[in-house]
N, C-alpha and C positions, 0 to 999 in steps of 0.2 A: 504494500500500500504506500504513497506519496505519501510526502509532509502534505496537511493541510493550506498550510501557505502556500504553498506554488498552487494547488490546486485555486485558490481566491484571486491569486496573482492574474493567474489563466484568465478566469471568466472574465475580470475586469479588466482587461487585454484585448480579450474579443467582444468585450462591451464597447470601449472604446473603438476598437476599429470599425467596431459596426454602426454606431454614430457618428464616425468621421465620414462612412461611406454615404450614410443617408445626406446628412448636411451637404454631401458634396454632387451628389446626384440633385439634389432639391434646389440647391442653388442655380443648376445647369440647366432645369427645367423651368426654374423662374424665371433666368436672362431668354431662354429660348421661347418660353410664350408668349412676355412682354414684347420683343420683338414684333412676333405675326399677329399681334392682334393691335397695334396700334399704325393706326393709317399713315402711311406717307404725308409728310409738313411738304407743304408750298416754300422749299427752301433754294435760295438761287441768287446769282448777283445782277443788278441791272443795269442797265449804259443807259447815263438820262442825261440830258441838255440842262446846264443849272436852270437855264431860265424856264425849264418845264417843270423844275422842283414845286411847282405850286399844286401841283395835285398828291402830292405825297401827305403822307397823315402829317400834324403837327408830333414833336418831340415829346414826352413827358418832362424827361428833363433832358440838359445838354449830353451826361455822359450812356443816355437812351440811346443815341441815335446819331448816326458819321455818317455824311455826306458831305463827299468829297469832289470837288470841281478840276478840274483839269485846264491847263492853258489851252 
């Protein structure tokens, strides 16, 4: 028969690895869902004429929003 200790040693050994494995499976399924179920963003750069900047939304504040002019 084993010492008892290793036997305890044992189980909380494979207790651990077996919540290391969940945690890390659950993780992976969480980044992998949040992905496919959130829609594609209207995300993109645009070439505008300063002087057409007047149909763009107002800023909230200045460090909101960078529009930048060109010579």
């Amino acid at each position: 028969m084993g010492i008892p200790g290793e036997r305890r040693r044992t189980v909380w050994r494979l207790a651990a690895i077996v919540w290391v494995l969940a945690v890390a499976v659950a993780g992976g399924l969480t980044l992998w869902m949040q992905d496919s179920t959130e829609p594609p963003g209207p995300y993109g750069w645009e070439r505008t004429d300063p002087g057409d900047a007047q149909h763009l939304p107002p800023c909230p504040t200045p460090r909101a929003c960078a529009y930048v002019t060109s010579p």
